[in-house]
VOGU-3710 file (C-alpha; in Angstrom, 3 decimals, decimal comma):
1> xxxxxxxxxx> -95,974/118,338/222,459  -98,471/115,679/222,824  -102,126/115,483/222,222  -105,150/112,845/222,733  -108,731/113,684/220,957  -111,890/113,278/222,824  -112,541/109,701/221,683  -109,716/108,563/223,899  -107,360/107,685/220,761  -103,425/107,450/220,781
11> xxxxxxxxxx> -101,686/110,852/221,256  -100,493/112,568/218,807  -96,975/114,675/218,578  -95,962/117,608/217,076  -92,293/117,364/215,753  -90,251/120,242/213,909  -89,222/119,083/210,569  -87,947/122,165/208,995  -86,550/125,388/209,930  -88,034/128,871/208,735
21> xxxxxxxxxx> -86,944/128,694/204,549  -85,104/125,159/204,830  -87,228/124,273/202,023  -87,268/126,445/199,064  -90,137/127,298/197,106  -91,120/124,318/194,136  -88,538/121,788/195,707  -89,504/118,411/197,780  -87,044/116,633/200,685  -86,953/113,554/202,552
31> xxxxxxxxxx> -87,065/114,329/206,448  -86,656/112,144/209,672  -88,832/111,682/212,411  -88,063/109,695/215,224  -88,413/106,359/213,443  -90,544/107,936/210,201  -89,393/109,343/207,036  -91,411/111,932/205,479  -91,728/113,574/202,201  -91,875/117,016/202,801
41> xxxxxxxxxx> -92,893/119,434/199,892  -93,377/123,068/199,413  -95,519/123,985/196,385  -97,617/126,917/195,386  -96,858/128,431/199,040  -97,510/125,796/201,172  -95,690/122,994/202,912  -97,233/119,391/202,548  -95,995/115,972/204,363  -96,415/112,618/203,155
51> xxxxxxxxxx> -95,306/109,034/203,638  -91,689/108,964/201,653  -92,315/105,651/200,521  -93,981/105,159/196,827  -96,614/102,447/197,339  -95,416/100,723/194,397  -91,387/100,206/194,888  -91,156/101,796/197,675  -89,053/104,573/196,069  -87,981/107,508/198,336
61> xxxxxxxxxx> -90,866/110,362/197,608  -88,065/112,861/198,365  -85,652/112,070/196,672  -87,906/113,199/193,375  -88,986/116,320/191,911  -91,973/118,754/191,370  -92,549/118,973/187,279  -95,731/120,561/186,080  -97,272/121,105/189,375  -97,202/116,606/189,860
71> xxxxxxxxxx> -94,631/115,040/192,434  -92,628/112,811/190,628  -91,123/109,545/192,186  -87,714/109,007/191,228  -87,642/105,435/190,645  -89,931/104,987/187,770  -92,040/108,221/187,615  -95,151/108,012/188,482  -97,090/111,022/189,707  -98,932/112,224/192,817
81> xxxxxxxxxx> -100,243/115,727/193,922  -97,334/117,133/195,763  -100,505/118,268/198,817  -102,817/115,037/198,819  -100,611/112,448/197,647  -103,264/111,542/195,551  -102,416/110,050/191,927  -103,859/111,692/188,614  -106,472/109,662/187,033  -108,773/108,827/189,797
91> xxxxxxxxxx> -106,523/105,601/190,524  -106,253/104,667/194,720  -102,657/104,254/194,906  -102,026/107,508/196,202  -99,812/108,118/199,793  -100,867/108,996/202,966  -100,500/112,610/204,512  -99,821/114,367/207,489  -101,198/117,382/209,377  -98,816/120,528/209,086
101> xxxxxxxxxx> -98,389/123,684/211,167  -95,845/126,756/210,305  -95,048/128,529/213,142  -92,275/131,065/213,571  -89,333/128,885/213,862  -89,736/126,449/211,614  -92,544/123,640/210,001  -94,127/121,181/211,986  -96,045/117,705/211,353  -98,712/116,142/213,596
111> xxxxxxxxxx> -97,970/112,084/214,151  -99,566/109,368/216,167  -97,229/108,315/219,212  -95,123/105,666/218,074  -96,478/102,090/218,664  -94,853/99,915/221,358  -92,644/97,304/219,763  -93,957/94,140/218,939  -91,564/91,510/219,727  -90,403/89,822/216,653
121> xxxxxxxxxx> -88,841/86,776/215,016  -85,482/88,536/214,693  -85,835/89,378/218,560  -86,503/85,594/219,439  -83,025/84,425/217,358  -81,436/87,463/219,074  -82,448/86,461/222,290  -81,543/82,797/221,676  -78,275/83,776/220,297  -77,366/85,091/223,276
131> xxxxxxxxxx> -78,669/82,448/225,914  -76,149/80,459/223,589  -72,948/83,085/224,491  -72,729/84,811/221,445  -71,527/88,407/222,753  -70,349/89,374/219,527  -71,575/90,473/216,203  -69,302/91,475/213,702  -70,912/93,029/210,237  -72,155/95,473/207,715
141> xxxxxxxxxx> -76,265/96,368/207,960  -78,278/96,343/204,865  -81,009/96,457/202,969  -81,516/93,148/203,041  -81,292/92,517/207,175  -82,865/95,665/208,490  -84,859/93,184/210,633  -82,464/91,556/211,909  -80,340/94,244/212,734  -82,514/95,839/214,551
151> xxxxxxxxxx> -83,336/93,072/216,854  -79,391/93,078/216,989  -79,721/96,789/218,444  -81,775/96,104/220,650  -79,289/93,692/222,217  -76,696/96,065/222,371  -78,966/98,071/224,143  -79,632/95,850/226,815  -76,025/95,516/227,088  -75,896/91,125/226,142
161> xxxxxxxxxx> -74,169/91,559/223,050  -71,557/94,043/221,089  -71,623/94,454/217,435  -68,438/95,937/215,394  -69,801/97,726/211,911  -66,685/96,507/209,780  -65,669/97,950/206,178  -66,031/94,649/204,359  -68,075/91,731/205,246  -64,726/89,433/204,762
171> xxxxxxxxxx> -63,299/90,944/207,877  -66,043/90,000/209,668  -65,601/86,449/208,730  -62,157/86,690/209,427  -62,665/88,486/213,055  -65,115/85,836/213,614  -62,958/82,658/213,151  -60,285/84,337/214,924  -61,883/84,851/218,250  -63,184/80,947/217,519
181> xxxxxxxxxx> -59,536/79,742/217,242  -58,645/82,460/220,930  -61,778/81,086/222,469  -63,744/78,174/221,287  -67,097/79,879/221,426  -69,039/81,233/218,740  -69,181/85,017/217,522  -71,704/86,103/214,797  -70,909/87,860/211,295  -73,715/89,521/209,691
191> xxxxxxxxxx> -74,527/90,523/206,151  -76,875/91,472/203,483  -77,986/88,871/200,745  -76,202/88,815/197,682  -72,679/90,059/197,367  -72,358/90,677/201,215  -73,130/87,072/201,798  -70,753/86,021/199,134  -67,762/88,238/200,640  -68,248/86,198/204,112
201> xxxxxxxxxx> -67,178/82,963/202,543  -63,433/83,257/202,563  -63,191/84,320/206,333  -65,488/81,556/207,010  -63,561/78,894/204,686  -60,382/79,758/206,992  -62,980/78,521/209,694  -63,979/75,784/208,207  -60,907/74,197/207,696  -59,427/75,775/210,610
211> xxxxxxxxxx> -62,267/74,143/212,776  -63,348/77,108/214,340  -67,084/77,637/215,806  -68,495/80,464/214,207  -72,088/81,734/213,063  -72,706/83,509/209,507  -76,371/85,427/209,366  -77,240/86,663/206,049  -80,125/88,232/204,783  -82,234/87,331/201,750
221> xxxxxxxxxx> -84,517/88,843/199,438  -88,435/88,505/199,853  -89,431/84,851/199,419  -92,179/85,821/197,041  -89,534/86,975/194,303  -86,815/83,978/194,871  -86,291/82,366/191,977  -86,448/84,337/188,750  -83,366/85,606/189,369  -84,107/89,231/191,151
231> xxxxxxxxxx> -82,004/91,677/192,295  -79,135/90,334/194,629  -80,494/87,051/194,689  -77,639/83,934/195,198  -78,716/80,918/195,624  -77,389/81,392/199,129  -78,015/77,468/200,505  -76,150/76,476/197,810  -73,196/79,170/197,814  -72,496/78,361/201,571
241> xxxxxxxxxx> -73,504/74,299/200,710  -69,389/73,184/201,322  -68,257/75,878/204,295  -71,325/74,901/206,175  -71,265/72,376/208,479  -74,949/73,323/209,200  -77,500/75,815/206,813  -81,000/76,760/207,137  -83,404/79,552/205,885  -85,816/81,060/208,139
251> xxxxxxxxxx> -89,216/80,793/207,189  -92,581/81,927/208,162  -93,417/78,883/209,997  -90,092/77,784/211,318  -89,358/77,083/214,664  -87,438/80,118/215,204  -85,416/79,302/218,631  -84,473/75,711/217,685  -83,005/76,893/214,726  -80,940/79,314/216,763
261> xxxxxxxxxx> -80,677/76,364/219,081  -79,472/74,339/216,091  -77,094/76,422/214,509  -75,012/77,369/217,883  -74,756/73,811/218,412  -73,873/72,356/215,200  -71,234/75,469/215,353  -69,902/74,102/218,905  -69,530/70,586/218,904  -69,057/70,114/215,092
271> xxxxxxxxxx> -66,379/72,862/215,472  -67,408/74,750/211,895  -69,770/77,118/210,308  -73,410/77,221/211,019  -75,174/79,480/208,673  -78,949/81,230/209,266  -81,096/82,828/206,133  -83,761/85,749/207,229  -85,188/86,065/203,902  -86,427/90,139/204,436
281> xxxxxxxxxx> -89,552/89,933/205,173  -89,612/86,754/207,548  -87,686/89,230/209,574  -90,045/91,577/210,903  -93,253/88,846/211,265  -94,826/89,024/215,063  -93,820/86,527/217,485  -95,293/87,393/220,822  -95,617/83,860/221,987  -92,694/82,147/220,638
291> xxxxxxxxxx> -90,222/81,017/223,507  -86,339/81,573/224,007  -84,325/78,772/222,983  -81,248/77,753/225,211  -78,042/75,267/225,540  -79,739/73,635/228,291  -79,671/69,744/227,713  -78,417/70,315/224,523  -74,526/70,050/224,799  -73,089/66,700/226,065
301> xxxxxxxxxx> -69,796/66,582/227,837  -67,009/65,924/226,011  -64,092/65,146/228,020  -64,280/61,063/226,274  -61,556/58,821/227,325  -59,787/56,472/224,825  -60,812/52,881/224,471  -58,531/50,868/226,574  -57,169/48,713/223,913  -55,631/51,858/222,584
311> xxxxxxxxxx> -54,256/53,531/225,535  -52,763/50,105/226,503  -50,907/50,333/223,356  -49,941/54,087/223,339  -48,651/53,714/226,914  -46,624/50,545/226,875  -45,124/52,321/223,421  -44,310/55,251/225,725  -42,629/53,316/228,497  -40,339/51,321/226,349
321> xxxxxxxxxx> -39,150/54,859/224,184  -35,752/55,825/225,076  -36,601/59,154/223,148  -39,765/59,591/222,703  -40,824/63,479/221,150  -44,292/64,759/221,331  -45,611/67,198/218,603  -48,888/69,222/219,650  -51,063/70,776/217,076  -54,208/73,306/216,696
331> xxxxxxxxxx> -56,050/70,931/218,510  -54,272/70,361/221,689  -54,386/74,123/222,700  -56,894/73,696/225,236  -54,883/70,724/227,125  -51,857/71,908/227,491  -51,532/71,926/231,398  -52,048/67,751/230,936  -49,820/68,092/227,745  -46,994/69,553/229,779
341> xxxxxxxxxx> -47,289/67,123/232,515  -46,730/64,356/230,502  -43,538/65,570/228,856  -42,239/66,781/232,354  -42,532/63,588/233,271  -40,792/61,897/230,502  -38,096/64,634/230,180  -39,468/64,942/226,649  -38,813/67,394/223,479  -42,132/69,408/223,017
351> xxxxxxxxxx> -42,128/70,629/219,119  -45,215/72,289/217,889  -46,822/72,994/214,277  -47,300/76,010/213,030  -50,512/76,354/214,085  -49,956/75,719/217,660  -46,912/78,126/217,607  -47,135/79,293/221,515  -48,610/76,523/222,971  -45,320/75,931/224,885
361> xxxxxxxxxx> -42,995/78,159/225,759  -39,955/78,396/224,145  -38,355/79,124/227,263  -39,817/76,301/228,606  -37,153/73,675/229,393  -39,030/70,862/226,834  -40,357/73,814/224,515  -38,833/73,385/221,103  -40,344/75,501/218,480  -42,036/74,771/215,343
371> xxxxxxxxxx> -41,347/72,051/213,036  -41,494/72,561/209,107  -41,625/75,204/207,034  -41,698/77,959/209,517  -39,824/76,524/211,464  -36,425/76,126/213,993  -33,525/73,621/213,456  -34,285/72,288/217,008  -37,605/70,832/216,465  -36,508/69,012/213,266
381> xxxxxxxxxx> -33,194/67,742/215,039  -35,004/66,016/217,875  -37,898/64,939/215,879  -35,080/63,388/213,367  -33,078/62,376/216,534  -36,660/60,187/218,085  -37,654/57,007/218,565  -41,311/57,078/218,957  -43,687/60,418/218,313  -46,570/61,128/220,343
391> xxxxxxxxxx> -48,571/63,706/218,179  -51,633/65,464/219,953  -54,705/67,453/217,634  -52,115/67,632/214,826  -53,390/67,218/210,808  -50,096/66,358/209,726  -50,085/68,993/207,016  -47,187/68,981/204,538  -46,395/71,960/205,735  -44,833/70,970/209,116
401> xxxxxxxxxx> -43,453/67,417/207,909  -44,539/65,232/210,616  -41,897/62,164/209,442  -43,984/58,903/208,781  -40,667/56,448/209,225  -40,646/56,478/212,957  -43,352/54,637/215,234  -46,090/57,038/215,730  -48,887/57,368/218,569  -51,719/59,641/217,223
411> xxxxxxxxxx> -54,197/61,065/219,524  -57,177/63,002/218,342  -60,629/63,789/219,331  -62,028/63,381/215,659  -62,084/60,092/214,377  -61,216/61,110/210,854  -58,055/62,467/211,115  -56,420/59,590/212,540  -54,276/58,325/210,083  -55,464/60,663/207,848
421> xxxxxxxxxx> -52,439/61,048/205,185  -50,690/57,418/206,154  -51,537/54,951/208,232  -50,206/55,363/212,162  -48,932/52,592/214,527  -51,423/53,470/217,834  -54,403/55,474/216,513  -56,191/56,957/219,764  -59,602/58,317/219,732  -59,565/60,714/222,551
431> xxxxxxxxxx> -60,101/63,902/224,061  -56,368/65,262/224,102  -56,652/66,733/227,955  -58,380/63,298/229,240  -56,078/61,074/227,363  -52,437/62,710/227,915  -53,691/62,738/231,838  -54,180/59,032/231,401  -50,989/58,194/230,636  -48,775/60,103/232,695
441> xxxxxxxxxx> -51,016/58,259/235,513  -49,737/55,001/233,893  -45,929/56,174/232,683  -45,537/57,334/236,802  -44,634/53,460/237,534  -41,792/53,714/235,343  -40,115/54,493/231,780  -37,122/54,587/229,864  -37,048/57,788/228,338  -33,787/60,028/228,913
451> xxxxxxxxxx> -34,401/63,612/230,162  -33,984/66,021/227,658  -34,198/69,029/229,139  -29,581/69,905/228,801  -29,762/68,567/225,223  -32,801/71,340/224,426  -30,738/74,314/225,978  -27,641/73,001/223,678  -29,481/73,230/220,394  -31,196/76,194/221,471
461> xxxxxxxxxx> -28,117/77,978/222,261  -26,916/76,725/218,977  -29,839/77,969/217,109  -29,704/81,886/219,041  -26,222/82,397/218,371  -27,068/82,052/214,224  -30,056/83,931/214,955  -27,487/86,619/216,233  -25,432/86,573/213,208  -28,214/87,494/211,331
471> xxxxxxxxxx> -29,728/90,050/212,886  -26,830/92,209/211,834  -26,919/91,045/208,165  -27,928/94,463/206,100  -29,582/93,842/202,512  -30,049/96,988/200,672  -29,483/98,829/203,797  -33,183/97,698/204,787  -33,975/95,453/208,222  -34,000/92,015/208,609
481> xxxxxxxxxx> -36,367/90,216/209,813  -34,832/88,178/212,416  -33,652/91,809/214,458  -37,820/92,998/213,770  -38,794/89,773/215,757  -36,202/89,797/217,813  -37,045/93,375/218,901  -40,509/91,877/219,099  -39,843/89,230/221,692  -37,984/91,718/223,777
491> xxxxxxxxxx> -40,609/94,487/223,466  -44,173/92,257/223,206  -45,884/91,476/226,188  -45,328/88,373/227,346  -49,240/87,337/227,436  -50,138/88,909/224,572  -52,346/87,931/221,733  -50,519/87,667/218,319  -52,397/87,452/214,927  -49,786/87,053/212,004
501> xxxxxxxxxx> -50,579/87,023/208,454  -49,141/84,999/205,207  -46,149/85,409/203,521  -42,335/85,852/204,080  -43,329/87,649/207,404  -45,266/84,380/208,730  -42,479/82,245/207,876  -40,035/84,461/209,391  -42,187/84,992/212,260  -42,213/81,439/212,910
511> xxxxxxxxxx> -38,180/80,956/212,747  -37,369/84,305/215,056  -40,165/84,860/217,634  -39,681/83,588/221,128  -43,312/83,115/222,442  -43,273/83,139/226,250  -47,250/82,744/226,856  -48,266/84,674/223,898  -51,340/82,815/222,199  -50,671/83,036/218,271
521> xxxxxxxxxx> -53,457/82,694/215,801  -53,162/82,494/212,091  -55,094/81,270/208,667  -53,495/77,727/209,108  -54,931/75,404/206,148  -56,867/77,822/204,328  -53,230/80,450/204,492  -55,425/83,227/203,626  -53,217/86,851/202,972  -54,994/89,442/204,914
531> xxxxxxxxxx> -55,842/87,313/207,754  -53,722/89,542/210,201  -55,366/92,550/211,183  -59,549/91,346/210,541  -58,706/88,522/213,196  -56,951/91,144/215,681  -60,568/92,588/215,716  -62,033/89,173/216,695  -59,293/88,504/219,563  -59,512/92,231/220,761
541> xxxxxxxxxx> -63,228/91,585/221,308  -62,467/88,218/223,766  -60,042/90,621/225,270  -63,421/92,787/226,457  -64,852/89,856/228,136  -64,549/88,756/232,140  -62,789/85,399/231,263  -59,708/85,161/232,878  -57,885/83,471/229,775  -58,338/86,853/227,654
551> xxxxxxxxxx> -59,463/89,800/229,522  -57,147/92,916/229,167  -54,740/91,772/227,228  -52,563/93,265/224,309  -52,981/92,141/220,723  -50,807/92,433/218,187  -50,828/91,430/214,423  -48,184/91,057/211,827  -48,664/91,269/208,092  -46,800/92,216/205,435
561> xxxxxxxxxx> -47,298/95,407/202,721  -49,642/92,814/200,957  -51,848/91,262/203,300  -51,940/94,558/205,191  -53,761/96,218/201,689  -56,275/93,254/201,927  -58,219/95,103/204,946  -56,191/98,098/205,357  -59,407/99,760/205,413  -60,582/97,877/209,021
571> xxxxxxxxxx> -57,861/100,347/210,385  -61,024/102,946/210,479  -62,968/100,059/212,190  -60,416/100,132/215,062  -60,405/103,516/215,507  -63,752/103,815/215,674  -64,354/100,913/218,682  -61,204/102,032/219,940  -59,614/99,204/220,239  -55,951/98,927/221,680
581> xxxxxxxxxx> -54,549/96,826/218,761  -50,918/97,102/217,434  -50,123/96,175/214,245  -46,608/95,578/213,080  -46,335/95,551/209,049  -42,995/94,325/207,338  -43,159/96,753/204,366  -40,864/95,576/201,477  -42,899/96,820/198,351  -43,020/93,151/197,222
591> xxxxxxxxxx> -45,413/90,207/197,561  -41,784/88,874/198,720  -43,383/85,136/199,114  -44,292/85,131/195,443  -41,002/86,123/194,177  -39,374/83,999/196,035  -41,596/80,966/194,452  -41,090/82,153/190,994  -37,534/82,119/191,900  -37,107/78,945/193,030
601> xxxxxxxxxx> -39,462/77,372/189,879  -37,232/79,182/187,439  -39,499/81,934/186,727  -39,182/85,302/185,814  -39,895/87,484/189,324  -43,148/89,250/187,514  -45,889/91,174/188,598  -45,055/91,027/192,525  -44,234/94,405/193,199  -46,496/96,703/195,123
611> xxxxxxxxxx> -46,681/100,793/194,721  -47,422/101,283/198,634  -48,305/105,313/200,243  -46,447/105,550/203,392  -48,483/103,619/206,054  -47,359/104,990/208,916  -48,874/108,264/207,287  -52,090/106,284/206,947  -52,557/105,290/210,374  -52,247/108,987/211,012
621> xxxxxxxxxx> -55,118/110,156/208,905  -57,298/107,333/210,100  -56,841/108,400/213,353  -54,203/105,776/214,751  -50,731/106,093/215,544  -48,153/105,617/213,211  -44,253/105,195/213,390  -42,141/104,376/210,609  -38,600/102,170/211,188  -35,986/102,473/208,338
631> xxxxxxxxxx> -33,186/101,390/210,495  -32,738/98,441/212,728  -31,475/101,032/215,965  -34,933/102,224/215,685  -36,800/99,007/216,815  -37,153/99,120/219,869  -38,204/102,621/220,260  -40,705/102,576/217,552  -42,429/99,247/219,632  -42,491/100,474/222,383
641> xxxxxxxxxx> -44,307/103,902/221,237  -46,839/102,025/219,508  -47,211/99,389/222,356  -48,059/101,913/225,261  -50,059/103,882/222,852  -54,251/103,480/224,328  -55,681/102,553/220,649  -54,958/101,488/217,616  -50,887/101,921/216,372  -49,596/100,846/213,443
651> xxxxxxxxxx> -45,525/100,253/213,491  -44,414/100,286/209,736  -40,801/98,162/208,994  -38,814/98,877/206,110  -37,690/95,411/205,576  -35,591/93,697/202,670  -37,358/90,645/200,625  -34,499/88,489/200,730  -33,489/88,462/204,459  -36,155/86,949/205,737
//
């Protein structure tokens, strides 16, 4: 009920706080109101309201005590009359009260209306944010970015932008880089200041290297107690100083929007971290006038062509190869269509890294595998068996073994990683779409290159048939991995979106799994463990959106026992948004990876072994499905369960650590 005095003042409302004896006799509690918290007390007989917040630390009024007839605030004790909020002494620090009524069912206090919101600097980022695209907001609200978050809600109210509250602020990192690997656009991760800030920086290190777009927004303590060293206080500019391409604090006379403005963009075209610091109370400070900011004008195209010294080079190379192979990295996933054309062409081998694991098809004709570590026998024979190497976005990590003995064409849109590691014979500054286009148009007149395409089906039939032999290998009784990803390319969906992890299960993932048009994503440079199921949250989310590329479909993730306990808790996160996510984990009660490494260094296998609950169990009392596979007859059944299941299913794989 709402009232208005005589004068023509704001109304006033009358809201039930506590029911009839809620509040005992001599005892004080904190109460909500709409947007208010009160300090309701009950002394001598009679009820009393006040403003819960101390004037001096803002302690929580209710959360303290009546001793000797004085309300006592429980953060450092001082004293106010538990009716007038007035201190003893005569001092002017006391707390302001409320009218109260006690009527028959229950005790009521008398507020002014609540003020319309003034619009504030946290709603002009917000707003910015999302003229920018950024539609999602994965993080943990705090103390420290109340502000901000609320400006956040008020997005998600108006239906631009979704936020995810995750159990640790690393899995928003990690969500974060993920769906800037899927998509190339930029999602947000939010935290508090301090040691919420700090836990963002290995998901965003995995995007840094990775070179992933993706926004970090932390909050900071009051800029009028920066510096002495209060409480939570990191020298945040400084902590973020080498994962940031881009890092700026808000302050009170920024230009909000351009900051916004900057930090999307530095995110986009520099293809890193940007970082934003809303120091708490720069937050909440009026803004009525200031203007949205926008990508309008701000983002050039970037579809450059090669100088045409180069691509002279690279495509007379090309027409004189009799077997020419072209590798395709990270960086080529967004030009594959012109990719594909130019092998089809040629009749060429396509071999992949492990990072671009799915960019082809390995049923594809040209399509095969991954070279290195992780990978198949038939990419290393026909990179071994070339006589030229065309290698598109690829960092020539020593992880995949690019060979620098045979003539190589290098084609990258960064200057910088051209003949990074060695010096190359053609080094091609180019977008990888615009430049592979470019030369097919010049290879159409004519090259020698011998078709491929028989020699590909030979080695793969070679390699399937070994496959086969091992799939029925049985160590300890336990599965092998090459029948769990076999099932796994029989039973995944064909366009799904795979997130796999580190360890023996990557590596073993890379060997076995057939991608059709899965897209895989993974912690490539940084190889972080526990990658797996934080980024199935980030590709789930593009999976919400009306692009074409991602909406509606499945996403799995693989991890093993290990990375799986890294964010096993984000399970609950899942459940919660209800997100259709699958996640396969290769349980063999070892961090198998290790103990293979000590192995091999002549080590003693210590320290490696891992007391694990049953996780299928776990999935179950989070609220997921669970399914537990002890026997390789049970694959396929188990997947399919947990694939058709609507929300979050966890298939767990009782796997051996040495048949991998």
């Amino acid at each position: 009920m709402a009232s208005a005095d005589d004068e023509g003042r704001e109304p006033r409302v009358w809201m039930k706080v506590l029911g009839p004896d809620e509040l005992p006799e001599g005892r004080v509690a904190s109460v909500t109101c709409a947007n208010r918290t009160l300090c309701m007390t009950h002394h001598e007989g009679k009820y009393a309201a006040l403003d819960n917040r101390c004037p001096h630390q803002g302690g929580p009024l209710g959360e303290g005590s009546i001793e000797n007839g004085w309300l006592r605030c429980p953060w450092h004790g001082w004293d106010f009359d538990p009716q007038t909020g007035r201190p003893p002494g005569g001092f002017d620090d006391g707390v302001e009260t409320f009218e109260v009524e006690v009527r028959e069912d229950g005790v009521y206090v008398c507020l002014d209306a609540e003020d319309a919101h003034v619009r504030t600097v946290s709603d002009v980022m917000a707003e910015t944010m999302v003229a920018w695209g950024v539609r999602w907001v994965f993080g943990m609200v705090g103390h420290s970015n109340l502000g901000l978050a609320d400006a956040i809600r008020r997005q998600e109210q108006a239906g631009t932008v979704g936020y995810f509250g995750i159990r640790h602020e690393g899995a928003a990192s990690f969500a974060c880089s993920a769906y800037g690997k899927l998509t190339g656009r930029v999602a947000a991760c939010l935290s508090i200041a301090g040691p919420g800030a700090t836990n963002l920086l290995t998901g965003l290190w995995d995007a840094h290297v990775d070179r992933a777009p993706a926004l970090a927004l932390t909050g900071q303590i009051d800029t009028q107690v920066l510096g002495p060293g209060a409480f939570q206080e990191v020298d945040l500019s400084a902590a973020f100083g080498e994962v940031a391409t881009w890092s700026q604090p808000v302050l009170h006379d920024s230009k909000f929007a351009e900051l916004v403005n900057l930090a999307c963009k530095n995110a986009i075209l520099q293809r890193g971290v940007a970082h934003l610091i809303f120091p708490d109370e720069v937050q909440t400070l009026p803004a009525t006038e200031a203007k949205v900011g926008s990508p309008g004008g701000r983002l050039p195209a970037r579809e450059i062509a090669p100088p045409a010294e180069a691509l002279d080079e690279a495509a007379l190379r090309l027409s004189k190869a009799k077997r020419p192979a072209i590798i395709v990295g990270h960086g080529a996933r967004f030009h594959m269509e012109e990719v594909m054309a130019l092998a089809e062409l040629l009749g060429a081998p396509v071999i992949t890294t492990f990072k671009a694991k799915g960019q082809v098809s390995d049923r594809h004709p040209l399509g095969c595998g991954v070279l290195g570590r992780s990978g198949t026998p038939i990419a290393s024979w026909f990179m071994n068996e070339a006589d030229l190497l065309l290698v598109l976005g690829a960092s020539f990590s020593n992880h995949t073994g690019i060979t620098r003995k045979l003539p190589t064409i290098q084609v990258d849109f960064d200057p910088m990683m051209l003949g990074k590691f060695h010096a190359v014979d053609v080094p091609v500054l180019g977008e990888i779409g615009v430049t592979a286009r470019l030369l097919e148009a010049r290879l159409r007149d004519g090259y020698a290159a011998t078709d491929c395409r028989a020699e590909v089906a030979e080695r793969w039939a070679i390699w399937r048939a070994e496959k086969g032999k091992r799939r029925l290998e049985r160590g300890n009784g336990r599965v092998h991995s090459a029948a769990v990803f076999d099932a796994m390319s029989r039973k995944v969906p064909d366009d799904a979106i795979l997130c796999v992890d580190v360890g023996n299960n990557t590596y073993s993932f890379g060997r076995y799994f057939e991608c059709e048009q899965q897209a895989v994503l993974m912690s490539g440079y940084l190889g972080s463990i526990g990658f797996a199921l934080p980024a199935a949250l980030g590709a789930w989310a593009a999976t919400q959106e009306e692009d074409p590329r991602f909406a509606g479909r499945k996403v799995v993730s693989v991890s093993g026992d290990g990375g799986f306990g890294q964010y096993m808790g984000e399970l609950t996160t899942a459940v919660k948004y209800e997100m259709d996510i699958t996640h396969v984990l290769l349980n063999n009660s070892e961090l198998g990876k290790i103990s293979k490494e000590q192995r091999a260094g002549n080590w003693d296998v210590w320290q490696t072994s891992l007391h694990n609950p049953s996780f299928a169990r776990y999935a179950e009392l989070c609220g997921a499905f669970g399914v537990r596979v002890e026997r390789a007859d049970q694959l396929d059944d188990a997947l399919e369960q947990a694939l058709a299941y609507d929300g979050p299913a966890l298939v767990e794989i009782i796997t051996d650590p040495q048949l991998i």
